[in-house]
SEFISE-257135 format. One record per residue: residue number from 1; chain; x, y, z of N, C-alpha, C, CB in turn. Coordinates in steps of 0.001 Angstrom, whole numbers. Glycine has a CB too. Example, Ala and Ser with C-alpha at 12.3 -4.5 7.8 and 13.67 -1.06 7.14 Angstrom:
2
1;A;13190;-5690;7800;12300;-4500;7800;13200;-3300;7800;11308;-4473;9046
2;A;12850;-2250;7080;13670;-1060;7140;12900;30;7870;14084;-598;5725
REM end
This chain:
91
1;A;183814;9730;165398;182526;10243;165793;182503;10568;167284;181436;9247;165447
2;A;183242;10021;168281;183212;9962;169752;183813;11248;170048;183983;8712;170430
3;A;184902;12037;169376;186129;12879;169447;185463;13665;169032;187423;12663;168823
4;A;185180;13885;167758;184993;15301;166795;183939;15075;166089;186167;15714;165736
5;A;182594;14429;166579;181356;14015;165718;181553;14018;163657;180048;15363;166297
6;A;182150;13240;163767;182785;13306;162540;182817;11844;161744;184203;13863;162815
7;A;182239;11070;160501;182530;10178;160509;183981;10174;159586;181430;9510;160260
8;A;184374;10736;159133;186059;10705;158363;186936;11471;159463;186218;11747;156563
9;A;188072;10777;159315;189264;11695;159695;190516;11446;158602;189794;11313;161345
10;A;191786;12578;159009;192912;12130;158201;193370;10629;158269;194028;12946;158571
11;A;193056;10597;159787;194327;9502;159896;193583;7907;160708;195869;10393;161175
12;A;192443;8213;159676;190996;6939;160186;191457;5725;158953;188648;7774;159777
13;A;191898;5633;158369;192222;4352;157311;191117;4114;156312;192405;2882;158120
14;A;190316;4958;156666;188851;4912;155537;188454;5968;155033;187524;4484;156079
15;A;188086;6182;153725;186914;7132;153561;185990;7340;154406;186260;6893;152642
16;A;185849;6821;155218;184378;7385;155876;183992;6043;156738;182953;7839;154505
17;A;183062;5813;158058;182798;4796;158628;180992;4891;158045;183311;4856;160353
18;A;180383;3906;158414;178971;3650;157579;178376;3604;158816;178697;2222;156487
19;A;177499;3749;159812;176351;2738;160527;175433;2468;160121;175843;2963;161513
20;A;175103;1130;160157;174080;498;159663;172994;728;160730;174412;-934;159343
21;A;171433;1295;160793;170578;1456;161869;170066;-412;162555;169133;2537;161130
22;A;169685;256;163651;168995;-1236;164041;167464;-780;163716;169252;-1851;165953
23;A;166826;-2453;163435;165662;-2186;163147;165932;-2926;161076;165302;-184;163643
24;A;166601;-2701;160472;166864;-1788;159200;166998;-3666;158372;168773;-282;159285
25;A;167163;-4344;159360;166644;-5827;158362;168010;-6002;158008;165406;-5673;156752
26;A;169096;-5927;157997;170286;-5936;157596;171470;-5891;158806;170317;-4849;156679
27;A;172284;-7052;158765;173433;-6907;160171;174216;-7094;159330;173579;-7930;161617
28;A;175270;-5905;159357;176970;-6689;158933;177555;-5820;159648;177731;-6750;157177
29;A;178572;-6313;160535;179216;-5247;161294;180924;-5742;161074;178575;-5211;163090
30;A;181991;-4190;161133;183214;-4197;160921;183660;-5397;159959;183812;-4183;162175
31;A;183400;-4618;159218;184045;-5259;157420;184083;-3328;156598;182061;-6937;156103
32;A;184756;-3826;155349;185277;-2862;154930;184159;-2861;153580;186935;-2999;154793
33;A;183679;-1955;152590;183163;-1940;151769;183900;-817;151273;181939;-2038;151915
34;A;184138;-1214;149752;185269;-479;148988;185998;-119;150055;184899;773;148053
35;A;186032;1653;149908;187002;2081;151431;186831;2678;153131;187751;3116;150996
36;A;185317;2392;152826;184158;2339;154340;184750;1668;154948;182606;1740;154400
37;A;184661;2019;156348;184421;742;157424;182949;556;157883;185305;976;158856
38;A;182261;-504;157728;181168;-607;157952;180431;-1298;159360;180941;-1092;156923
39;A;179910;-555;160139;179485;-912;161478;178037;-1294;162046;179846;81;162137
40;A;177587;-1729;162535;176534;-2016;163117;176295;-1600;164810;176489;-3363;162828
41;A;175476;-556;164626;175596;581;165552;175163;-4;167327;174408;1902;164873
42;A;174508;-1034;167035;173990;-1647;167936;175465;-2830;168829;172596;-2400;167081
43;A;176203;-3265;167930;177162;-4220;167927;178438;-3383;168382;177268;-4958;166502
44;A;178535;-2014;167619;179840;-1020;168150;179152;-481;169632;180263;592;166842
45;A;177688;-354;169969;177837;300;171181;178148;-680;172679;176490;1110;171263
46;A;177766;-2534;172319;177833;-3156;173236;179237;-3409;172780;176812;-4141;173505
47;A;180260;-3479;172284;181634;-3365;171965;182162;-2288;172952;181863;-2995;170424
48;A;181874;-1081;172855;181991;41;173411;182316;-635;174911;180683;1042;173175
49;A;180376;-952;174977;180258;-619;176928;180973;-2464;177386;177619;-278;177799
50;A;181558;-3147;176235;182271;-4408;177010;183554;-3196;177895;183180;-5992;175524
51;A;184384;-2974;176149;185698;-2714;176365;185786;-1493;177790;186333;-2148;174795
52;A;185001;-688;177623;185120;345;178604;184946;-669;180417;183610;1705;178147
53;A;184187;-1445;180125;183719;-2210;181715;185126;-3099;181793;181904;-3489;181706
54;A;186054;-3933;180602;187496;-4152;180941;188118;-3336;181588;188223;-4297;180018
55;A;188318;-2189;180519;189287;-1046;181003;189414;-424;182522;188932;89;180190
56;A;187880;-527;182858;187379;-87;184502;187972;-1429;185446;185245;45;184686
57;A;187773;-2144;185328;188436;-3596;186522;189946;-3529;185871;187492;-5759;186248
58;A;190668;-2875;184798;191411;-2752;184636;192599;-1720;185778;191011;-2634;183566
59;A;191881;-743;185941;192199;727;186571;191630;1168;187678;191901;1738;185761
60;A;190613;732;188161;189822;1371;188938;190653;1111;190252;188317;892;188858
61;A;191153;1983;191197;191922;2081;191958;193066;2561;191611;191972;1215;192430
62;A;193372;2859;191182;194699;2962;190395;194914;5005;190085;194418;1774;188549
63;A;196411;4913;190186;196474;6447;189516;196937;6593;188027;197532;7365;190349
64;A;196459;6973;187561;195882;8545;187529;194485;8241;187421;196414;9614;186187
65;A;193860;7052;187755;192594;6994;187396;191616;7940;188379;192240;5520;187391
66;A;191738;7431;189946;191120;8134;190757;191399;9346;190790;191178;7735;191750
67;A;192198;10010;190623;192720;11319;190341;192006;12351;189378;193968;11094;189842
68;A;191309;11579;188380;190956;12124;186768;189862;12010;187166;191327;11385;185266
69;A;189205;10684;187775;187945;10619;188241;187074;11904;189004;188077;9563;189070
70;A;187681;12363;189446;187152;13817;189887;187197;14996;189279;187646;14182;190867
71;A;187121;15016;187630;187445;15907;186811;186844;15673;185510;188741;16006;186780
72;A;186153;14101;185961;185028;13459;184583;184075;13804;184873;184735;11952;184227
73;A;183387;13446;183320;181761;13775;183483;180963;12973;184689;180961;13329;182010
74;A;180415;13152;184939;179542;12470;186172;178258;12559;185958;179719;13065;187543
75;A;177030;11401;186595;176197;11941;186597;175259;12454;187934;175810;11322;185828
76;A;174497;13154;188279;174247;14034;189304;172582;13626;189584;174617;15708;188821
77;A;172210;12417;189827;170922;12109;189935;169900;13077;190789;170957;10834;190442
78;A;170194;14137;191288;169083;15114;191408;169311;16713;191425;168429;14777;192632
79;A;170458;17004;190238;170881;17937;189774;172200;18080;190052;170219;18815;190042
80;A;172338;19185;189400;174087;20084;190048;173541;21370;190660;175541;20730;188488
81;A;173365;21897;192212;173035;22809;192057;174300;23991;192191;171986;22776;192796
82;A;174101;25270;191565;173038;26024;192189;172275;26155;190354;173701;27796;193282
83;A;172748;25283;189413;172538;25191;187789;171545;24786;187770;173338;24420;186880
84;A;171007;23790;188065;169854;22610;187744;169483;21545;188960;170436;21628;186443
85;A;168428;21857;190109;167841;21065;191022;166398;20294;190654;167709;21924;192143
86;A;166445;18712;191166;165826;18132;191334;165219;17219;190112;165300;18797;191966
87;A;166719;17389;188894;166347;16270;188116;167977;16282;187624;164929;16472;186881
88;A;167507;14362;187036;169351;14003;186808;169847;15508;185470;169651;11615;185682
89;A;170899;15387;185841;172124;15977;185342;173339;15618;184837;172441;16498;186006
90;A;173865;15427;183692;175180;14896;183310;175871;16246;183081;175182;13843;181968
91;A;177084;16345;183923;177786;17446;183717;179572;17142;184172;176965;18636;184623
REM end
């Protein structure tokens, strides 16, 4: 879904991934049902923003990190101009 907004791929090990909504009275996160992987959308996104905040004290200083860093998305808290002034911007 992160890559190619997609919940199947060839080479994903499942039919298909599930998210379960929050709110929805029901938690089961990463278990398999028949050939689902089944997630809890709330649980994969603080998963997400752990592993990514490792990966950063992991690299940060480091090359190719700072290097790439100037070629990522960013965000632009009072635009990008000459595109969009005087409100945030992710670009």
């Amino acid at each position: 879904m992160l890559h190619q907004g997609r919940m199947t791929h060839a080479d994903l090990g499942y039919a298909r991934i599930l998210f379960i909504e929050p709110g929805s009275g029901f938690i089961a996160h990463n278990n398999v049902i028949n050939d689902a992987l089944n997630l809890d959308v709330q649980r994969f996104c603080q998963d997400m923003i752990d592993g990514t905040l490792q990966w950063l004290s992991a690299v940060e200083g480091t090359e190719p990190y700072e290097t790439n860093l100037k070629q990522a998305v960013q965000r632009h808290p009072d635009g990008l101009p000459p595109y969009i002034v005087g409100v945030p911007v992710i670009s």
